[in-house]
N, C-alpha and C positions, 0 to 999 in steps of 0.2 A: 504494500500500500504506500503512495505517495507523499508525502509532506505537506500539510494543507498550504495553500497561498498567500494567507493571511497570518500566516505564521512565521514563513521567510525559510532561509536553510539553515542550517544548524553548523554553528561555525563555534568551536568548545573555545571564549573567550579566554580559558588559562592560558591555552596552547598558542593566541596571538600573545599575551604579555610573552609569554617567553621568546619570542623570536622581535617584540617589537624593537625596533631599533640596533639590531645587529646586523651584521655582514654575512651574509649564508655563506661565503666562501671559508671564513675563520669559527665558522661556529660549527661546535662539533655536533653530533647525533642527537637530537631531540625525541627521547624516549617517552611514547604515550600508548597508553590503552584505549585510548579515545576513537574506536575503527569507523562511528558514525560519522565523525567530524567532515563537512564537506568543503575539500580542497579551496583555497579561495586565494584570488593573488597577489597575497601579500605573501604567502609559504612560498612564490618559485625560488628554486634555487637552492632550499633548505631542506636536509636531509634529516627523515625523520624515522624512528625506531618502532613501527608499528607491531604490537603483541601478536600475535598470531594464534595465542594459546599452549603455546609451548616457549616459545622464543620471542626476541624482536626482531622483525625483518626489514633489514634499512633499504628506506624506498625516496629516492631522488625524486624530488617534485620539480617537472617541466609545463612547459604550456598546453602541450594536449592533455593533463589532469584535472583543467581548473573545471571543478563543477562537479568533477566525482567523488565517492568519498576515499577514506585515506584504507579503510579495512579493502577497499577491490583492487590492494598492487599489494596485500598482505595473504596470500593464501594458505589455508587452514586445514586443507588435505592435500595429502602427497598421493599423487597418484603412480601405482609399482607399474602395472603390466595387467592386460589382460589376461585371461590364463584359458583352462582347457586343453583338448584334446588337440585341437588343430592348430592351437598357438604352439604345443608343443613339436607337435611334427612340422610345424616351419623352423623351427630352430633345432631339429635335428640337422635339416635340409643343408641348411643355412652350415653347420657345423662340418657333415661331411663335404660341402664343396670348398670348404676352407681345408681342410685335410689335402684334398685332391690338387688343389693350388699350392699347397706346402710341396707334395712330394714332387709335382712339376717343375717346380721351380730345384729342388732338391738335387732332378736329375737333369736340368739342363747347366746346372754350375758343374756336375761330375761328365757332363760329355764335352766342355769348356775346357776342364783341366785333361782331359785326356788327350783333346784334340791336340793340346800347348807339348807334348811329350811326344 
């Protein structure tokens, strides 16, 4: 659901004192929990430590972010692999033609040296 109109965006007022009046080039990591806060341009340039739930994730604020919030450059699952039967047999695939590549390569450096002799 969206953010009514009449209420404006939500911009976590601590989070501007802290950067007011500093140089985002000298100012280190701004660590905040704050994932709602929505990027606004006075943060460009200011790299900030957003929680992800496990960690903070330092996320560079440039000019294609202004208007989104700071939690959608903080990602909170890691995604592994799909898995299953046919993911595995692509990667068997995958494994013996890397095999078959090794031993090619294997026996064109021994027909190299033989031809040198």
């Amino acid at each position: 659901m969206t953010r009514s109109i009449k209420k404006g965006i939500y911009v976590d007022e601590r989070l501007l004192k802290k950067i007011a009046g500093k140089n985002p080039l000298q100012t280190p990591t701004i660590k905040t929990w704050n994932r709602a806060c929505v990027i606004s341009p006075e943060m460009l340039g200011f790299s900030f430590g957003v929680y992800n739930g496990k960690k903070h994730i330092d996320v560079l604020v440039t000019e294609d972010m202004v208007g989104h919030r700071l939690g959608e450059f903080s990602e909170t699952k890691t995604f592994r692999k799909h898995g299953g039967k046919m993911q595995k047999e692509l990667e068997m695939k995958k494994k013996e033609a890397e095999i078959t590549a090794a031993k090619g390569a294997t026996a064109a450096i021994a027909d190299t040296k033989g031809a040198k002799k």
